[in-house]
C-alpha positions as CSV (number, residue, x, y, z in Angstrom):
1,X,-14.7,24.5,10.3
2,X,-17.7,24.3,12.7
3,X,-18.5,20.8,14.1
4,X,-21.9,21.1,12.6
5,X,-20.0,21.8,8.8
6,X,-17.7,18.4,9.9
7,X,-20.7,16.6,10.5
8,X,-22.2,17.0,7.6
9,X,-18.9,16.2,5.5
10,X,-19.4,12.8,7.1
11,X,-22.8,12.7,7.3
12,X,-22.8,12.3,11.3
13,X,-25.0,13.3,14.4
14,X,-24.0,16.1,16.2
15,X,-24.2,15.8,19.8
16,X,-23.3,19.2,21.9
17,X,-22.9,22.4,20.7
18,X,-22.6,22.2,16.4
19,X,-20.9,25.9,16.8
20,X,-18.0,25.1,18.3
21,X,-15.1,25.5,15.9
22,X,-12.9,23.1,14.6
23,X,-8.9,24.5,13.5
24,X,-7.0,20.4,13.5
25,X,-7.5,16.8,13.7
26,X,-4.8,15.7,16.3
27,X,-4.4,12.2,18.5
28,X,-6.6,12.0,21.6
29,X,-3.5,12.4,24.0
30,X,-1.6,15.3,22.2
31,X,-4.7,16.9,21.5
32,X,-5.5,20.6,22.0
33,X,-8.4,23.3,22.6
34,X,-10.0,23.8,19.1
35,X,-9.0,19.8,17.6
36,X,-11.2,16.5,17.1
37,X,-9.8,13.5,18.0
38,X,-10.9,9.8,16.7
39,X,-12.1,8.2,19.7
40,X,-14.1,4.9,18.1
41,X,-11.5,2.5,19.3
42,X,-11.7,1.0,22.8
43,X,-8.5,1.9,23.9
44,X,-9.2,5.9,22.9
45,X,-12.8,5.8,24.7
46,X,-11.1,5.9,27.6
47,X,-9.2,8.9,26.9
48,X,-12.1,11.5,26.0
49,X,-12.8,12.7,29.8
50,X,-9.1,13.3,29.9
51,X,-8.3,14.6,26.2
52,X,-8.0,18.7,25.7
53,X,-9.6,18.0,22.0
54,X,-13.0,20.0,21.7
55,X,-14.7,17.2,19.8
56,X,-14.4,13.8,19.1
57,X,-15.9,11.2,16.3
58,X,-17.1,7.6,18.4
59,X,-19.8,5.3,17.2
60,X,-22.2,5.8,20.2
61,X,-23.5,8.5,21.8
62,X,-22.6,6.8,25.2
63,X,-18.9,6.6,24.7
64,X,-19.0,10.9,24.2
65,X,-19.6,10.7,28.1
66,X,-21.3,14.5,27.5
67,X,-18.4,15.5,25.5
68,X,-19.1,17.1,22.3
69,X,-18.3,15.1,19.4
70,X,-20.0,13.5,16.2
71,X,-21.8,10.1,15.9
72,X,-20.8,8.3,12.6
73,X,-21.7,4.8,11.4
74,X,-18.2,4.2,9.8
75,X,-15.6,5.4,11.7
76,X,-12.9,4.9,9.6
77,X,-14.8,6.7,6.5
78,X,-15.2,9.4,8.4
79,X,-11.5,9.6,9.6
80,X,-10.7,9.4,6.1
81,X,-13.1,12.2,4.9
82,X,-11.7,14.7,7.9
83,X,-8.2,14.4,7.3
84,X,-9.0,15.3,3.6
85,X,-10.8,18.0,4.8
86,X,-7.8,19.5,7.5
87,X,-4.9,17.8,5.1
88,X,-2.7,20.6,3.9
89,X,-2.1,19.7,0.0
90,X,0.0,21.5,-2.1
91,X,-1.4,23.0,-5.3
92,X,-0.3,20.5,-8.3
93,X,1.8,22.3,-10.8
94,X,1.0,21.6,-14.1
95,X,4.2,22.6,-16.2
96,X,6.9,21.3,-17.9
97,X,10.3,22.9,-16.0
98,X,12.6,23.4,-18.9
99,X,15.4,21.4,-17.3
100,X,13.5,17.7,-18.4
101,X,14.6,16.0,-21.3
102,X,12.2,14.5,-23.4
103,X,12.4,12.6,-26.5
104,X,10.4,14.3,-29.7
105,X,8.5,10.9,-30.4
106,X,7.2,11.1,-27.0
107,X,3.2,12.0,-26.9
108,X,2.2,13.6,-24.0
109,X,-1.8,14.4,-23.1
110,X,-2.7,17.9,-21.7
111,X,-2.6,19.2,-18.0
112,X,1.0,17.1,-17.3
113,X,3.3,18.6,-14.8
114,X,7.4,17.4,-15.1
115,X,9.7,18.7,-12.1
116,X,13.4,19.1,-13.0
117,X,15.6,16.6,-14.3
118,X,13.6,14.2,-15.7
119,X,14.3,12.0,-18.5
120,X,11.5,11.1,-20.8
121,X,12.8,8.9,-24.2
122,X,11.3,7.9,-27.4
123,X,7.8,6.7,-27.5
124,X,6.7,7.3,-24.2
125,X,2.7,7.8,-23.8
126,X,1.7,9.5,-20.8
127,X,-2.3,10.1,-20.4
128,X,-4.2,13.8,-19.3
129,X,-3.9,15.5,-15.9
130,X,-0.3,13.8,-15.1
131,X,2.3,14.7,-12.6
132,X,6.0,13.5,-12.9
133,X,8.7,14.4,-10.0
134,X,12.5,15.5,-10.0
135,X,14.9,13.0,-10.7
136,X,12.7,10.3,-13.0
137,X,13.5,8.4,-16.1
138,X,11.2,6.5,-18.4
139,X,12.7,4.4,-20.9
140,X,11.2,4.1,-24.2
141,X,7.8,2.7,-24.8
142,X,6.3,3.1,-21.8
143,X,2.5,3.7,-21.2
144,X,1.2,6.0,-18.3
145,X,-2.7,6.3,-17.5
146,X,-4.5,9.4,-17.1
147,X,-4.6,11.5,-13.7
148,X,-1.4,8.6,-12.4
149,X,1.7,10.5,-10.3
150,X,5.1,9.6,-10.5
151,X,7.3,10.8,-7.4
152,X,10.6,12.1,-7.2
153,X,13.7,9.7,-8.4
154,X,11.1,6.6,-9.8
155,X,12.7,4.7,-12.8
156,X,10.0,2.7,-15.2
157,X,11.9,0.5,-17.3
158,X,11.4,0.0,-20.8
159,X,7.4,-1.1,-22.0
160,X,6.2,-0.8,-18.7
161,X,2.1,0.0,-18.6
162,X,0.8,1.8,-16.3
163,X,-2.7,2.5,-15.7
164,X,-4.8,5.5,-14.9
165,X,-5.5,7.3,-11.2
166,X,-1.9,5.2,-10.2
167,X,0.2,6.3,-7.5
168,X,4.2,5.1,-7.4
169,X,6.5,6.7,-4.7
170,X,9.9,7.7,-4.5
171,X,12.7,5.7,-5.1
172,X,10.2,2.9,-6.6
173,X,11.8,0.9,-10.2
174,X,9.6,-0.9,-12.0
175,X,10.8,-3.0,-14.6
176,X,14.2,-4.0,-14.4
177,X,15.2,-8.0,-14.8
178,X,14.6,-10.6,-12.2
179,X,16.8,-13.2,-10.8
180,X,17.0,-15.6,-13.4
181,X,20.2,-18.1,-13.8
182,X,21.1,-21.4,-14.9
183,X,24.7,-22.8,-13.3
184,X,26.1,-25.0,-15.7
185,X,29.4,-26.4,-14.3
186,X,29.8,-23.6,-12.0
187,X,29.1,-20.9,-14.5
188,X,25.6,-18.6,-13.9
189,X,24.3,-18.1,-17.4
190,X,21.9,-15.2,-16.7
191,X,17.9,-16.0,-18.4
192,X,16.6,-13.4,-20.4
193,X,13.6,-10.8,-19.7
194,X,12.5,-10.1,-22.6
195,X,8.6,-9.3,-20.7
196,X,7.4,-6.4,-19.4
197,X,5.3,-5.1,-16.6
198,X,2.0,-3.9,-16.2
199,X,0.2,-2.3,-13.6
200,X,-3.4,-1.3,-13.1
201,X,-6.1,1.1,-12.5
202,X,-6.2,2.6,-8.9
203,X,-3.2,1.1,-7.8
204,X,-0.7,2.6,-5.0
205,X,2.8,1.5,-5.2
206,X,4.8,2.6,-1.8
207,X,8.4,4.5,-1.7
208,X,11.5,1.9,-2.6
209,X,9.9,-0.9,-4.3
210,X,11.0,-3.4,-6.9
211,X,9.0,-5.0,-9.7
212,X,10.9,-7.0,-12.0
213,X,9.9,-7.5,-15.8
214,X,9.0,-11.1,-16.8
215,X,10.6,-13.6,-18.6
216,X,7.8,-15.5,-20.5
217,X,5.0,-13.4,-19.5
218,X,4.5,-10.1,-18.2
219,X,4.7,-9.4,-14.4
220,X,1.3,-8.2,-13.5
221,X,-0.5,-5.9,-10.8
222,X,-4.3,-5.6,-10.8
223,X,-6.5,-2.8,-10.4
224,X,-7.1,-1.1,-6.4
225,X,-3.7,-3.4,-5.4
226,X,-1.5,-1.0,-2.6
227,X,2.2,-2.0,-2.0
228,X,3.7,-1.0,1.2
229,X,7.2,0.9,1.0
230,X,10.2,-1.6,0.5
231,X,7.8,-4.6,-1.4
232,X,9.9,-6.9,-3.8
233,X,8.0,-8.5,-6.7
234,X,9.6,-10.7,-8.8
235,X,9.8,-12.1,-12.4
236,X,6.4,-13.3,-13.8
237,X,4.4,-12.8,-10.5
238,X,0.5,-12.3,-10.7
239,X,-1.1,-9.9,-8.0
240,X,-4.8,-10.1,-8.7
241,X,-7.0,-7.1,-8.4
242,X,-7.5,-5.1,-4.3
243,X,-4.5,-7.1,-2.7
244,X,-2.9,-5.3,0.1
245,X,1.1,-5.9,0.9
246,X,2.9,-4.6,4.0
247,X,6.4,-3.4,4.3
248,X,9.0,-5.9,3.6
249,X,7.2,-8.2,1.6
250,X,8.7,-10.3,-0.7
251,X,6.8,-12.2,-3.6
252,X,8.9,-14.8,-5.2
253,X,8.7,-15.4,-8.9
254,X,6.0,-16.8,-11.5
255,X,3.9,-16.8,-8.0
256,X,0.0,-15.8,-7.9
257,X,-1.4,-13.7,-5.2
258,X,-5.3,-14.6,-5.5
259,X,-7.5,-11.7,-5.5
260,X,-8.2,-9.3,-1.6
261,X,-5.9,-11.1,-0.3
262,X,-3.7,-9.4,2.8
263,X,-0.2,-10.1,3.3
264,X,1.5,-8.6,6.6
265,X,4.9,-7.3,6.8
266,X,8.1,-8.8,5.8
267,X,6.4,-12.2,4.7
268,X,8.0,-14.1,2.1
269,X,6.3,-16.2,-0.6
270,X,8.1,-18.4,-2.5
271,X,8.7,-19.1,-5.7
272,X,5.4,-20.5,-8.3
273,X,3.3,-20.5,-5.2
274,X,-0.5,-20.2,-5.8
275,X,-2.1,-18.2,-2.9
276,X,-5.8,-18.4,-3.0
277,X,-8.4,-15.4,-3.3
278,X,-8.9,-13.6,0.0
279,X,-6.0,-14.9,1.8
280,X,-4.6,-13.2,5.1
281,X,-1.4,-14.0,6.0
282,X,0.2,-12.8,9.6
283,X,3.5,-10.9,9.6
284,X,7.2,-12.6,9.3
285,X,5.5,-15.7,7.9
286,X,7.0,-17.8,5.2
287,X,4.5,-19.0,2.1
288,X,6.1,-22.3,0.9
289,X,3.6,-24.0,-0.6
290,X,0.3,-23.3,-2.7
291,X,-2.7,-22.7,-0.1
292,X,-5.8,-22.4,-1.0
293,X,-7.1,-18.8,0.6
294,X,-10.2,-18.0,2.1
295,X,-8.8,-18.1,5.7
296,X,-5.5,-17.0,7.4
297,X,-2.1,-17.9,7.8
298,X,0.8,-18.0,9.7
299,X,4.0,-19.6,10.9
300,X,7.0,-21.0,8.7
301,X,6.3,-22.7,6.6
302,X,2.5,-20.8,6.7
303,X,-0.2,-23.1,7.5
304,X,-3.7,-22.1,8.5
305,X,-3.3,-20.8,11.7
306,X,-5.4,-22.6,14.0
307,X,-3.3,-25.5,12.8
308,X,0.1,-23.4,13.8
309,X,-1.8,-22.4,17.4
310,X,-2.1,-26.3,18.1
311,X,1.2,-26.8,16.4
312,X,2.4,-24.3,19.2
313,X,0.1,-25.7,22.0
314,X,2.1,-29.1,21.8
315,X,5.5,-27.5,22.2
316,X,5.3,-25.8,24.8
317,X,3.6,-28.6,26.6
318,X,6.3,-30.4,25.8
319,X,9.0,-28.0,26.6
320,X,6.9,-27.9,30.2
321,X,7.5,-31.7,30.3
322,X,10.9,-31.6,29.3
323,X,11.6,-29.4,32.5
324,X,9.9,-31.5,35.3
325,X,11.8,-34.5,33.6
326,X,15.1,-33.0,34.4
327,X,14.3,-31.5,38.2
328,X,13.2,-35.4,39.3
C-alpha cells in the first residue's frame, strides 16, 4: 500500500512523499526499507532518525524530524486499523469436516465451520456465521451466539450460554464445578453446581482459562469483558460489562467485579468481595476486602494506593532508622 492509501485508512495527515510504498508494519528498531513503524511513544521518538522504516505514525509533525510518516489523532486506533490492514488472516472455512460428531437434536444456523474431532451432543444451539476448532466438546444444552469462535481443544460444559461476536481460545473450559466443600468431622462433603454459566456479547476469553458453573446462581460475564490467557473465575462470580483481566488473575467465588474495571496480572480477589465500577488494580496485588472502585489499588491486602505509597514511605524510614540505631 502507498502511505497516502494508509493514511486515509486512518484518516491521517501525510507529511513527505504519499507515494512511497508501504510492504510491513514492523518495531522501530528491527525495522526495514519499505515498513512503518509506531513512533507516538516517547521512548520510540527518539528512534525515528536512526530507524530503517520508510514511514512512521506520531502525533505531531515535529516528532517526524523530516521523516516521512502520518499524523494521527489517536495513535493507538490507528495502530489498530494498520495491523488489520498488513495482518495476514487466514480465510475462514465454513464446513463441517466429516470427522465431528454431532448429536441429531443439535440445531445448527447456516455459514458454521467444525474442524475435526469435535464433539457436539444433544441440544446444542449454535447461532449463524460460526467457527468451531479441532479437538472441542460441547455438552448438551448449550447456547452459542451468532458470528462467536471456538478454538481448538475448548470444552463448554453442559447449559453454558454464550453470546454473539465471542471469542474463547484454546485450551479454555467453561463450565465445570467450583470449589465447593463442607468438612464435617474431617470428611469434605463436595456442594453441588447445579448453575450454569453465561457469557456475553463481544466478549474475548484468552487461551487456558477456567470458569466454573454456579451453585445458587449462574456465574456471569458481561458484554465487551477480555480475559487474559491463564484467568480463573470461580463459582457464582459477577464480571460486569468492559472489564479487563490480565494473565494470572484469579477471581474468588460469589465475588463482583464492578463494571470497566482493570485488574493487572496475577492479582487475586478473594472470595464475596464487591469491587466497585471502574476499579484499577496494580499487578500481584491481593483483593481482600470489598472496595469501593473509582480509583486504584495496590498492595496486599489492596488498599488505595496512595494509602500503600505512605504505607511504604514509613517503612523504609524506619528501616533507615533501624540501621543508624545499630552502627551507634
Amino acid at each position: 500500500m502507498t502511505l497516502k492509501q494508509i493514511a486515509s485508512e486512518v484518516k491521517g495527515v501525510i507529511v513527505g512523499d504519499s507515494s512511497i510504498i508501504i510492504t510491513s508494519v514492523d518495531d522501530i528498531e528491527e525495522a526495514v526499507a519499505g515498513a512503518i513503524s509506531f513512533a507516538f511513544l516517547p521512548k520510540y521518538k527518539k528512534k525515528i532518525i536512526s530507524s530503517n522504516a520508510s514511514a512512521f505514525i506520531v502525533t505531531s509533525k515535529e516528532d517526524l524530524q523530516k521523516c516521512p510518516g502520518i499524523v494521527v489523532e489517536n495513535p493507538y486506533l490507528a495502530m489498530i486499523k494498520i495491523l488489520e490492514l498488513f495482518s495476514k488472516k487466514l480465510s475462514t472455512d465454513h464446513t463441517i469436516n466429516v470427522n465431528t460428531v454431532i448429536s441429531n437434536s443439535a440445531s445448527l444456523g447456516k455459514n458454521i465451520g467444525i474442524a475435526p474431532f469435535s464433539v457436539i451432543e444433544e441440544n446444542v444451539t449454535i447461532g449463524n456465521n460460526v467457527t468451531i476448532g479441532s479437538g472441542v466438546k460441547i455438552n448438551s444444552g448449550v447456547t452459542i451466539g451468532s458470528n462467536s469462535s471456538i478454538k481448538d481443544n475448548v470444552v463448554i460444559y453442559d447449559d453454558v450460554i454464550i453470546g454473539e461476536n465471542t471469542l474463547i481460545h484454546s485450551g479454555s473450559i467453561v463450565g465445570s464445578d467450583g470449589f465447593g466443600f463442607t468438612t464435617i468431622d474431617k470428611v469434605h462433603h463436595k456442594i453441588p453446581h447445579i448453575k450454569s454459566v453465561v457469557i456475553g456479547d463481544f466478549v474475548e476469553v484468552g487461551a487456558t482459562c477456567t470458569i466454573d458453573r454456579g451453585s445458587v446462581k449462574n456465574t456471569i460475564i458481561e458484554d465487551y469483558c477480555k480475559l487474559d490467557n491463564q484467568v480463573h473465575i470461580g463459582h457464582n462470580v459477577k464480571i460486569q460489562e468492559g472489564c479487563l483481566l490480565a494473565g494470572g488473575v484469579f477471581v474468588g467465588g460469589s465475588a463482583i467485579v464492578g463494571a470497566y474495571s482493570m485488574i493487572a496480572g496475577k492479582t487475586d480477589i478473594g472470595p464475596h468481595v464487591i469491587l466497585g465500577n471502574e476499579s484499577v488494580v496494580a499487578a500481584r496485588s491481593c483483593v481482600l476486602k470489598s472496595l469501593d472502585g473509582g480509583q486504584m489499588y495496590a498492595g496486599n491486602p489492596a488498599r488505595p494506593i496512595k494509602e500503600k505509597q505512605k504505607r511504604d514511605a514509613v517503612f523504609t524510614r524506619l528501616e533507615l532508622l533501624e540501621k543508624r540505631l545499630k552502627k551507634q
